[in-house]
TIBA-668177 format. One record per residue: residue number from 1; residue in three letters; x, y, z of N, C-alpha, C in turn. Coordinates in steps of 0.2 Angstrom, whole numbers. Last residue first. Layout:
BEGIN
R,i,aa,n_px,n_py,n_pz,ca_px,ca_py,ca_pz,c_px,c_py,c_pz
R,NUM,ALA,X,Y,Z,X,Y,Z,X,Y,Z;
...
This chain:
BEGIN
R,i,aa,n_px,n_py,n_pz,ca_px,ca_py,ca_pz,c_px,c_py,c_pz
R,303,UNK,178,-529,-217,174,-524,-223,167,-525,-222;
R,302,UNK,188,-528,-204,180,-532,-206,179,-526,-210;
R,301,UNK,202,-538,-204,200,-531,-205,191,-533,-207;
R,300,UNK,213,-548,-193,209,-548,-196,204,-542,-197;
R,299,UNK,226,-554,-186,222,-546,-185,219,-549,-192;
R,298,UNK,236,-563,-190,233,-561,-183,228,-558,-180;
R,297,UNK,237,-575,-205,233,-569,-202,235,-569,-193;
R,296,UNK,251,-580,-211,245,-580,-203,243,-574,-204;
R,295,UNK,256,-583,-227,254,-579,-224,248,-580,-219;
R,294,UNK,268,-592,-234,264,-592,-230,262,-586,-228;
R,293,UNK,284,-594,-239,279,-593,-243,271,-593,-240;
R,292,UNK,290,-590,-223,292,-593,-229,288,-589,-232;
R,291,UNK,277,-582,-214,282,-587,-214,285,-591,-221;
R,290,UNK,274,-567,-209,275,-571,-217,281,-578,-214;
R,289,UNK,258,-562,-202,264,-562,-202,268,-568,-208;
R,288,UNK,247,-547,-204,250,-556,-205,257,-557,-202;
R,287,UNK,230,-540,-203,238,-541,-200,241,-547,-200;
R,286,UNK,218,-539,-217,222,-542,-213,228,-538,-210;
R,285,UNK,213,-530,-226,211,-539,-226,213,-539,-219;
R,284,UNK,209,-515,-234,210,-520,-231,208,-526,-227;
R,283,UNK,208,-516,-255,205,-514,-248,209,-516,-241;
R,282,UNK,216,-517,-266,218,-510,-262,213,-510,-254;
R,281,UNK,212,-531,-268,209,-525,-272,212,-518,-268;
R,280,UNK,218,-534,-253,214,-535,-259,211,-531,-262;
R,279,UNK,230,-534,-242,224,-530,-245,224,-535,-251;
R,278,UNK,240,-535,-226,238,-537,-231,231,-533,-236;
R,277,UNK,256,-529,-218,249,-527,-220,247,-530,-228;
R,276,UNK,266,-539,-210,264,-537,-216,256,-534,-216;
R,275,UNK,279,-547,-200,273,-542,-200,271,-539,-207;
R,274,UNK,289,-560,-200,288,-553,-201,282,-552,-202;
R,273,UNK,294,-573,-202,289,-570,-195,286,-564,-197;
R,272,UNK,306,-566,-212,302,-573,-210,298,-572,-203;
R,271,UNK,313,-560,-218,308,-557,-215,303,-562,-213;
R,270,UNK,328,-561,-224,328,-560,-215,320,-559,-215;
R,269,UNK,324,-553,-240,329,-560,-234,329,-557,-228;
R,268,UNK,310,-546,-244,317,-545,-242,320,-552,-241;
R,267,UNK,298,-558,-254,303,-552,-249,307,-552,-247;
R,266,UNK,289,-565,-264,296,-562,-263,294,-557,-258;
R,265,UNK,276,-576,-269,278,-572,-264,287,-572,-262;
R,264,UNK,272,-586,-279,276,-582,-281,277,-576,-276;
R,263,UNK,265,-593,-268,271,-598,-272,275,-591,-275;
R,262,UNK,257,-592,-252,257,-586,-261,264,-592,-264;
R,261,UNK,246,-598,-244,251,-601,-248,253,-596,-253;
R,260,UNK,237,-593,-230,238,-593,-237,245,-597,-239;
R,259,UNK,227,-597,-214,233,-598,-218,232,-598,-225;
R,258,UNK,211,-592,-208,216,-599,-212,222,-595,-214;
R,257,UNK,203,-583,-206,210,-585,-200,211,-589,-202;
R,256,UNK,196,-578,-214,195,-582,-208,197,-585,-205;
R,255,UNK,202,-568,-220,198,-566,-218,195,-572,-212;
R,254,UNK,211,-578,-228,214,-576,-224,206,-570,-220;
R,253,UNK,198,-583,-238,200,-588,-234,207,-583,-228;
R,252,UNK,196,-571,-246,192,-574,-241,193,-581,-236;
R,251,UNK,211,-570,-249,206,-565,-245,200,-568,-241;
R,250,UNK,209,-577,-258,214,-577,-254,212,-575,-249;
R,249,UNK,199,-573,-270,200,-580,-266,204,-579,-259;
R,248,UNK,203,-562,-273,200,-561,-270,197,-567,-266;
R,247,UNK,223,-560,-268,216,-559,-274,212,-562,-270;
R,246,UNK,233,-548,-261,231,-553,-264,225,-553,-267;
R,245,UNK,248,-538,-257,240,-538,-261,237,-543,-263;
R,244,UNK,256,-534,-246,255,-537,-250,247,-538,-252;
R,243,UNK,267,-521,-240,260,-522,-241,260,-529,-246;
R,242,UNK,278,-523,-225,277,-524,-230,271,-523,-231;
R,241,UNK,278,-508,-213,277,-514,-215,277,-517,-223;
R,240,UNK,280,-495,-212,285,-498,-209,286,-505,-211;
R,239,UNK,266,-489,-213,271,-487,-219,278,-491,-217;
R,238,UNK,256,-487,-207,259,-496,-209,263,-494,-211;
R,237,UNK,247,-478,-202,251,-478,-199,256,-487,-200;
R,236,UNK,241,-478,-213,243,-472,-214,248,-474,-208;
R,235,UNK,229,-490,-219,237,-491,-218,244,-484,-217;
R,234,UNK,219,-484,-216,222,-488,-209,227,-490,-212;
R,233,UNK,219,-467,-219,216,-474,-222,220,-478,-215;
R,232,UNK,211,-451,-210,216,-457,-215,215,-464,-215;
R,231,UNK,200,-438,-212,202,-447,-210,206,-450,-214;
R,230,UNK,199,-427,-220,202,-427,-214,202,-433,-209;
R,229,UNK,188,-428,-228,196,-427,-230,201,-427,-224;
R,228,UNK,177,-430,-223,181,-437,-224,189,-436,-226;
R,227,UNK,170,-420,-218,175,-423,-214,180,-428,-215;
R,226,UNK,164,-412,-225,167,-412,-229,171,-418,-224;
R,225,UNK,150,-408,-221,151,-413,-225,157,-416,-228;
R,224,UNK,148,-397,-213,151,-394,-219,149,-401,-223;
R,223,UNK,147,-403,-201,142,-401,-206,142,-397,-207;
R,222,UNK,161,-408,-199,155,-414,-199,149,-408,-204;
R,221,UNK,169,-397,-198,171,-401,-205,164,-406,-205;
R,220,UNK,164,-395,-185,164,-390,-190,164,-392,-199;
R,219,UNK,170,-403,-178,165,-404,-179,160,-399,-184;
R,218,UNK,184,-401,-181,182,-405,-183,175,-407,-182;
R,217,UNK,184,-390,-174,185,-387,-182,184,-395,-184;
R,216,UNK,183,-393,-163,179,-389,-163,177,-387,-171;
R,215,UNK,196,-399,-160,189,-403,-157,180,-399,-162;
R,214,UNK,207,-397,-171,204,-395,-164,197,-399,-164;
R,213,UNK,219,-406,-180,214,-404,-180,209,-403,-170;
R,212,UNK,235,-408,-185,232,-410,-180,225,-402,-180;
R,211,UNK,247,-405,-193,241,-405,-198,236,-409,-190;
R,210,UNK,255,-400,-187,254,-395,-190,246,-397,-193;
R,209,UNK,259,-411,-178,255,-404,-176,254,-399,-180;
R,208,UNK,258,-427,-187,261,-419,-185,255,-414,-180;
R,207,UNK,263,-446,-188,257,-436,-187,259,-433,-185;
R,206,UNK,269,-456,-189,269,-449,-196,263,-445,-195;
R,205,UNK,274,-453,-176,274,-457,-180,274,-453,-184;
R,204,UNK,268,-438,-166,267,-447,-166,267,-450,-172;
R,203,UNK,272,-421,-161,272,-429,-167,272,-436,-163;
R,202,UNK,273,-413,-151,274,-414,-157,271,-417,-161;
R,201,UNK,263,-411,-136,267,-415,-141,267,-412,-148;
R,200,UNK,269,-400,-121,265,-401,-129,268,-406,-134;
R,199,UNK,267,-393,-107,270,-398,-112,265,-399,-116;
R,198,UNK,273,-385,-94,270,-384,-101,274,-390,-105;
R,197,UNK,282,-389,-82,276,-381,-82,271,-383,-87;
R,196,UNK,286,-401,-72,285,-400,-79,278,-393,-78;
R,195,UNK,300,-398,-61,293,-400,-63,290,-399,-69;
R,194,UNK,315,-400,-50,309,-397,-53,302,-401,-57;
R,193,UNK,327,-394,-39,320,-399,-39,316,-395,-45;
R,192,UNK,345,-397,-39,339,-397,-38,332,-398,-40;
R,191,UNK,358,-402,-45,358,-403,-39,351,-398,-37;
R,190,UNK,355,-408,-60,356,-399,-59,358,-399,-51;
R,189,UNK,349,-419,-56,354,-421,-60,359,-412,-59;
R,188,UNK,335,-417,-53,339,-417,-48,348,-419,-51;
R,187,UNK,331,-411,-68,332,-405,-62,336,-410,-57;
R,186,UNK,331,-422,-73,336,-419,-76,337,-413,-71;
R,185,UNK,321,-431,-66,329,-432,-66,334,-427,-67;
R,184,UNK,309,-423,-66,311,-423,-64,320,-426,-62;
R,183,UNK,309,-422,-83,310,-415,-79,313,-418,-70;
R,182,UNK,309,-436,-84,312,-433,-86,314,-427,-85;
R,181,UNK,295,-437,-78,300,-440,-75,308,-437,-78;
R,180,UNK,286,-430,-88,286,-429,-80,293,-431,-78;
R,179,UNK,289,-438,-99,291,-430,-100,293,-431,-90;
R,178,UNK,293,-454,-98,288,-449,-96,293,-443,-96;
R,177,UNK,293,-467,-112,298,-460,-110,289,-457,-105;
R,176,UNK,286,-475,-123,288,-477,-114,290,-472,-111;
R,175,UNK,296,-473,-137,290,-476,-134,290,-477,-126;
R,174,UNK,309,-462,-141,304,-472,-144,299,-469,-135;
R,173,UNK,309,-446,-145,311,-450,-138,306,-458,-143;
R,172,UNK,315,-428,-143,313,-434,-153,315,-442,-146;
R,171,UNK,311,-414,-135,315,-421,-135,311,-425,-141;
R,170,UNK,312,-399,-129,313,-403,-137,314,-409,-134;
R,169,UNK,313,-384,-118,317,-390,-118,311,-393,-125;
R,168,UNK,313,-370,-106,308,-375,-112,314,-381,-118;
R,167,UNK,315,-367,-89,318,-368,-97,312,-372,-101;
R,166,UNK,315,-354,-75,310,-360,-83,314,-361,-89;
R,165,UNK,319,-346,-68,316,-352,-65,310,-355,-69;
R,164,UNK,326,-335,-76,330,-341,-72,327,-347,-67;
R,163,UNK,319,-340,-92,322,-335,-87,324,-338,-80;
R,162,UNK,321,-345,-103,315,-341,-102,316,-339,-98;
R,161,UNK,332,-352,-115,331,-351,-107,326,-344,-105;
R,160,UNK,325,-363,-125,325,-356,-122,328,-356,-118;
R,159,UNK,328,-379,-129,325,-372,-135,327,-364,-134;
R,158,UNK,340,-389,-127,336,-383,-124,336,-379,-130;
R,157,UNK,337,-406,-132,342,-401,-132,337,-395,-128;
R,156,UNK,338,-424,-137,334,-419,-132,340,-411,-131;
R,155,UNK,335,-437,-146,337,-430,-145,333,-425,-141;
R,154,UNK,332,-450,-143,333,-450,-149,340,-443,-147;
R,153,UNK,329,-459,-129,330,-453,-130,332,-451,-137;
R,152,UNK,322,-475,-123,326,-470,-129,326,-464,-130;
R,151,UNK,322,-484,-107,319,-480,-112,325,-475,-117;
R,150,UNK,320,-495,-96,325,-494,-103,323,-488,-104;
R,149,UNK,315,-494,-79,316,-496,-84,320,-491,-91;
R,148,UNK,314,-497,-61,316,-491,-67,315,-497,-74;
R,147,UNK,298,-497,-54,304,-503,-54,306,-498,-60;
R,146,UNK,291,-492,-40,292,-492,-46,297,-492,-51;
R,145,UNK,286,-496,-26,292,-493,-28,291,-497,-35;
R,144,UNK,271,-484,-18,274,-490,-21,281,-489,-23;
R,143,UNK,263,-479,-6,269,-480,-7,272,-484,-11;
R,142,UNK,247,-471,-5,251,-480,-3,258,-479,-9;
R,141,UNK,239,-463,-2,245,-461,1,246,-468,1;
R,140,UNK,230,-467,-15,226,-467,-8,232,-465,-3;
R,139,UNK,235,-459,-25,229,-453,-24,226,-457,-14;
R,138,UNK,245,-471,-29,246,-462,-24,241,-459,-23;
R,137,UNK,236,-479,-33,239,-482,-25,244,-473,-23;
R,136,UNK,230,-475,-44,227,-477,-39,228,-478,-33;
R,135,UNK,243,-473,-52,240,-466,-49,235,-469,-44;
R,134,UNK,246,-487,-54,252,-481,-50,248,-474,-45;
R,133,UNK,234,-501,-53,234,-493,-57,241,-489,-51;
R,132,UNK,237,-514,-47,234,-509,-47,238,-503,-50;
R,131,UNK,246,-527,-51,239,-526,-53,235,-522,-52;
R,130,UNK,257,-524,-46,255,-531,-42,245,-528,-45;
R,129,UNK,255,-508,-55,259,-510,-48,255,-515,-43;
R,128,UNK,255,-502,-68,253,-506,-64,255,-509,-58;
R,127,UNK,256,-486,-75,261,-492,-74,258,-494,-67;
R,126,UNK,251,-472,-76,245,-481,-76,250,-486,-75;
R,125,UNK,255,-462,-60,257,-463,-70,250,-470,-71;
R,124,UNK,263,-453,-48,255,-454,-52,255,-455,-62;
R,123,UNK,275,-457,-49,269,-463,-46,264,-460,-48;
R,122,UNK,283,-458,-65,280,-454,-59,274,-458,-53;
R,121,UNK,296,-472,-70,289,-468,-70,285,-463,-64;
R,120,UNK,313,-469,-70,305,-472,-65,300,-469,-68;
R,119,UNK,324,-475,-82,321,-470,-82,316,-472,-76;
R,118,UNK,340,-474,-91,336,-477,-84,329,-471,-84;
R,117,UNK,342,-472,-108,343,-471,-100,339,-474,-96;
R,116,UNK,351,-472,-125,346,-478,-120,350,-475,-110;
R,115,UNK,352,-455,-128,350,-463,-130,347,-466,-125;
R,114,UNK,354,-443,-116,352,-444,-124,355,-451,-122;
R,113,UNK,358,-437,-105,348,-438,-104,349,-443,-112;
R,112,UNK,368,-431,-105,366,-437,-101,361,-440,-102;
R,111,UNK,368,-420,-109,372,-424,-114,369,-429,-110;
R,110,UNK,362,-410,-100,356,-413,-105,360,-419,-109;
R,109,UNK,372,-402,-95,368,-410,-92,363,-414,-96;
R,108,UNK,373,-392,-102,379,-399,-104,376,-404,-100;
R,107,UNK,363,-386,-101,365,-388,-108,372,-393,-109;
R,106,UNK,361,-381,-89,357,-387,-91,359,-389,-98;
R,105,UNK,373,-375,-87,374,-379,-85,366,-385,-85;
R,104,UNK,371,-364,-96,376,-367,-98,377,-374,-94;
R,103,UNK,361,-357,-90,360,-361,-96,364,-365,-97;
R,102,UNK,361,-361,-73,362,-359,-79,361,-363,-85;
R,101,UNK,348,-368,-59,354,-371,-65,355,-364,-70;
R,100,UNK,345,-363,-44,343,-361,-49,350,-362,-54;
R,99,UNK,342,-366,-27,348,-366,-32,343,-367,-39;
R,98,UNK,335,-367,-16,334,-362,-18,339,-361,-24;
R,97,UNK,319,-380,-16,327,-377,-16,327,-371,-18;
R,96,UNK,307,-392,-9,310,-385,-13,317,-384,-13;
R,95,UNK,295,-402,-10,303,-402,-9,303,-393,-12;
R,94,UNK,280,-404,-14,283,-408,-8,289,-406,-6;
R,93,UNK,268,-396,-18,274,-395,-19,274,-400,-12;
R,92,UNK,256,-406,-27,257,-401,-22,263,-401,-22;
R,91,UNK,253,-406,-44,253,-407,-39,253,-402,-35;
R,90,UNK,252,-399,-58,243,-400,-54,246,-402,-49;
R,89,UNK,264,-398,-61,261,-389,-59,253,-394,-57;
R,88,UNK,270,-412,-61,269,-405,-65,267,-401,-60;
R,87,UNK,274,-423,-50,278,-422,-58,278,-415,-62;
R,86,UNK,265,-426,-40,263,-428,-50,270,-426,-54;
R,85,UNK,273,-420,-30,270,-426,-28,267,-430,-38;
R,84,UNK,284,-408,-36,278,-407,-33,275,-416,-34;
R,83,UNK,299,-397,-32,294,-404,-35,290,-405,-32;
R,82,UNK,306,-383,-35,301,-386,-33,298,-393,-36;
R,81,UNK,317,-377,-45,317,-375,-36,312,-378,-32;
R,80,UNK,309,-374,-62,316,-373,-57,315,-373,-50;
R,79,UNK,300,-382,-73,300,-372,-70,304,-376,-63;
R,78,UNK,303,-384,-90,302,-388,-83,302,-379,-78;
R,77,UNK,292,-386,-104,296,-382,-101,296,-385,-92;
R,76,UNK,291,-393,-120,290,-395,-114,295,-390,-110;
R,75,UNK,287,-405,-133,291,-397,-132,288,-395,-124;
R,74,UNK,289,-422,-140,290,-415,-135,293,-410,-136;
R,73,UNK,288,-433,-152,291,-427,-151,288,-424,-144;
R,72,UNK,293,-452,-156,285,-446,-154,291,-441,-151;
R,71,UNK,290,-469,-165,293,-462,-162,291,-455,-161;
R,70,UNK,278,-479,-161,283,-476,-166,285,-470,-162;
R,69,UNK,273,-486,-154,276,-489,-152,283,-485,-158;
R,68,UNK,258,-482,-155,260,-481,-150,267,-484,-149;
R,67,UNK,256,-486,-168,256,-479,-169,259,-479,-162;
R,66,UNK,254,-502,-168,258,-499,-172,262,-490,-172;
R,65,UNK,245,-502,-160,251,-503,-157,257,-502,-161;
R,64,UNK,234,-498,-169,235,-494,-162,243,-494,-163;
R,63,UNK,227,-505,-177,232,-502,-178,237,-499,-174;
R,62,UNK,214,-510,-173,219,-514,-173,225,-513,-174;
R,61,UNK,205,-497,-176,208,-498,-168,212,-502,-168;
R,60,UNK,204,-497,-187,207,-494,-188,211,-494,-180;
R,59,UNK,190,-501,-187,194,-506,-188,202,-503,-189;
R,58,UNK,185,-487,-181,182,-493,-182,188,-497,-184;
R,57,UNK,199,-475,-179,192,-474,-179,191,-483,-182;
R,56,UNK,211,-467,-170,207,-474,-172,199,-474,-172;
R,55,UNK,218,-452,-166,212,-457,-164,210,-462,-170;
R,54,UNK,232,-445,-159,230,-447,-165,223,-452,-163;
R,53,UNK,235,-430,-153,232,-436,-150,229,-440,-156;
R,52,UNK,247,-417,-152,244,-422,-155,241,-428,-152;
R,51,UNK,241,-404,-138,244,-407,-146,241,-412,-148;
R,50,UNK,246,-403,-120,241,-401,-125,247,-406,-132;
R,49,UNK,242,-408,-104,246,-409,-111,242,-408,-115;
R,48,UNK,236,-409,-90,239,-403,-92,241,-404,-102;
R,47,UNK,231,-423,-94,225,-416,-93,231,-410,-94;
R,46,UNK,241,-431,-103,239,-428,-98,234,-426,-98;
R,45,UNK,238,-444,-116,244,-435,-114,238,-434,-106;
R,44,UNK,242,-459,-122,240,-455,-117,242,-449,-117;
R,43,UNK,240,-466,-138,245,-465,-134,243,-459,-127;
R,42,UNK,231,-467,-148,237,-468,-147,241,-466,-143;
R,41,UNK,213,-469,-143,218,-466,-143,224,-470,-145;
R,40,UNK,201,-477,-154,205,-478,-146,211,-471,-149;
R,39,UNK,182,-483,-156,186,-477,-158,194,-477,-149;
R,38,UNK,167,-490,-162,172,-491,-161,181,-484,-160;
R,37,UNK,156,-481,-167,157,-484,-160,161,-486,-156;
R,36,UNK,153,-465,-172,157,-471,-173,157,-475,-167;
R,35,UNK,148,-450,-174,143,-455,-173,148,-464,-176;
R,34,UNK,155,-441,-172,156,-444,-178,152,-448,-179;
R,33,UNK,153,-434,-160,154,-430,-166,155,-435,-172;
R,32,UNK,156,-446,-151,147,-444,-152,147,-440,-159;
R,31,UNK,169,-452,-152,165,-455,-156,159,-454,-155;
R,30,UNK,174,-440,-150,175,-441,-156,170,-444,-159;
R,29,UNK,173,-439,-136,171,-432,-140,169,-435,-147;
R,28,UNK,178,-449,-131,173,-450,-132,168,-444,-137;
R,27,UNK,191,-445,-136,189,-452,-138,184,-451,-137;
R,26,UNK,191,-435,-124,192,-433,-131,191,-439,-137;
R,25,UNK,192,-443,-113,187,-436,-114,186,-437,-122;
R,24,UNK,204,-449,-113,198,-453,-113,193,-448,-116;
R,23,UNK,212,-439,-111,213,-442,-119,208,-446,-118;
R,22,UNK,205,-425,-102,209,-432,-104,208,-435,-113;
R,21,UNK,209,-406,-105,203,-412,-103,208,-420,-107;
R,20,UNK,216,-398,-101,210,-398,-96,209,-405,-99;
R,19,UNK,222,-392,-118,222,-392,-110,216,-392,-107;
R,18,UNK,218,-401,-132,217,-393,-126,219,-397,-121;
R,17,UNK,225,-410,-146,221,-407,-138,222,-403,-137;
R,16,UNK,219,-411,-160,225,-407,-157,222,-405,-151;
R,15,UNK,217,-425,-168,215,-423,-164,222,-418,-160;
R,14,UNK,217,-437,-184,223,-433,-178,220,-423,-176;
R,13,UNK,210,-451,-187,211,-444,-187,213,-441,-182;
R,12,UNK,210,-464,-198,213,-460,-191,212,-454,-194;
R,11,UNK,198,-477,-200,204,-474,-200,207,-471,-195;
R,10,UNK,182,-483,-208,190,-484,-201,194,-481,-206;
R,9,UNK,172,-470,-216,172,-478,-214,179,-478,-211;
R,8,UNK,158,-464,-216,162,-464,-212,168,-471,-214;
R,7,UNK,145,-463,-223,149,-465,-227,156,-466,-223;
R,6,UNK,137,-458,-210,136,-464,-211,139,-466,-217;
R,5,UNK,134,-444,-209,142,-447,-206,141,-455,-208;
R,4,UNK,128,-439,-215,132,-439,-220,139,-442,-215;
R,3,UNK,114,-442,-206,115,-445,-216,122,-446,-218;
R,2,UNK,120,-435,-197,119,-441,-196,121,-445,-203;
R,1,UNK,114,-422,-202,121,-424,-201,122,-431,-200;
């Protein structure tokens, strides 16, 4: 097996988590299963959250921020009457009620939840607080206040009403949104408490849950030999950026962090600083950005 993981080369492969285990877990799965050294998640899901987990394989980790900063799907059910200290069903209940929303009346609250909202992260979250971890200053009963911030709501509507103490809810949300936090708003928005029962990503950028692979059928694919079909190229999440292709001189001087001059480089009007994915011969070189007729390297691609 080894033999044949050793034509591997950076990319992504989009991992459909299970429940129970962290997105660090599953990072590490990938990179004993694939024998890679270099390998990073896009974006954290829970131990409770199941679905898509896109992973960066070798040089392919420089693309990250590109995949964590594109638009991402939930499917998520909040369960009615009770908040618990995390936000979901792993905490302990702290609050309860006995008032349980209508349909009618989570479906017109939910108008409030859509575009740009106020939102606090759950104290048990990674948001920093004076340089320590959220969840490390709740697990010690230390009190932090967790300063609200922007976040984008694209579309959020109710799927179900599953019955009078569960609704299952959709949101299409940018970057930074907590599902947890968002059950909790919208239950105390309801005049009562609730909490995230089941949540499942849809979509990060251009990966789906349709095409998102188990831990267990990608090691399956490793000896088969077939795994390669199921790693994408590092420009699968650049689709946003300009491509420009240079020659092989160019190359090896942007490969060094010098500066190019292209004379016959055209782009849009307005794209001056702008970001571009760079290649030679179709391979990857580079992250740039274009000043005038210039190309800085930032991010530099090791062939």
């Amino acid at each position: 097996m080894q033999k044949d993981l050793k034509n591997i080369k950076s990319g992504w492969i989009l991992v459909n988590k299970e429940v129970g285990m962290t997105s660090a877990t599953v990072v590490n799965k990938i990179k004993k299963i694939l024998n890679v050294k270099k390998a990073g998640h896009a974006g954290t899901l829970d131990p409770l959250a199941s679905g898509v987990l896109p992973i960066a394989l070798g040089e392919a980790t420089k693309t990250i921020s590109f995949a964590m900063n594109s638009s991402k799907s939930y499917e998520f059910d909040i369960k009615w009457g009770s908040a618990t200290d995390t936000d979901d069903l792993e905490g302990k209940i702290v609050a309860e009620s006995n008032t349980r929303p209508l349909k009618t009346d989570i479906i017109n609250i939910l108008r409030k939840f859509s575009g740009i909202i106020k939102q606090k992260p759950p104290a048990y979250s990674a948001i920093k607080i004076n340089g320590v971890r959220s969840y490390k200053l709740a697990r010690n009963s230390i009190i932090s206040d967790i300063p609200e911030r922007e976040v984008f709501i694209k579309e959020i509507y109710l799927v179900k009403y599953l019955n009078k103490d569960l609704a299952r809810l959709k949101i299409e949300c940018g970057k930074g949104v907590y599902v947890r936090s968002l059950a909790r708003d919208i239950a105390r928005a309801l005049n009562t408490y609730g909490h995230v029962a089941y949540l499942k990503r849809l979509s990060v950028g251009p990966f789906f849950d349709k095409d998102a692979i188990l831990l267990a059928d990608i090691a399956n694919l490793v000896d088969k030999a077939t795994i390669s079909k199921a790693i994408r190229p590092i420009s699968f999440v650049l689709d946003d950026i300009p491509a420009i292709d240079i020659t092989s001189d160019e190359a090896l001087l942007i490969s060094r962090g010098q500066k190019v001059l292209i004379e016959d480089l055209v782009l849009e009007e307005g794209t001056y600083n702008k970001e571009a994915y760079i290649t030679s011969n179709d391979a990857p070189v580079a992250l740039a950005r274009i000043e005038g007729k210039y190309i800085h390297p930032f991010r530099v691609f090791n062939n």
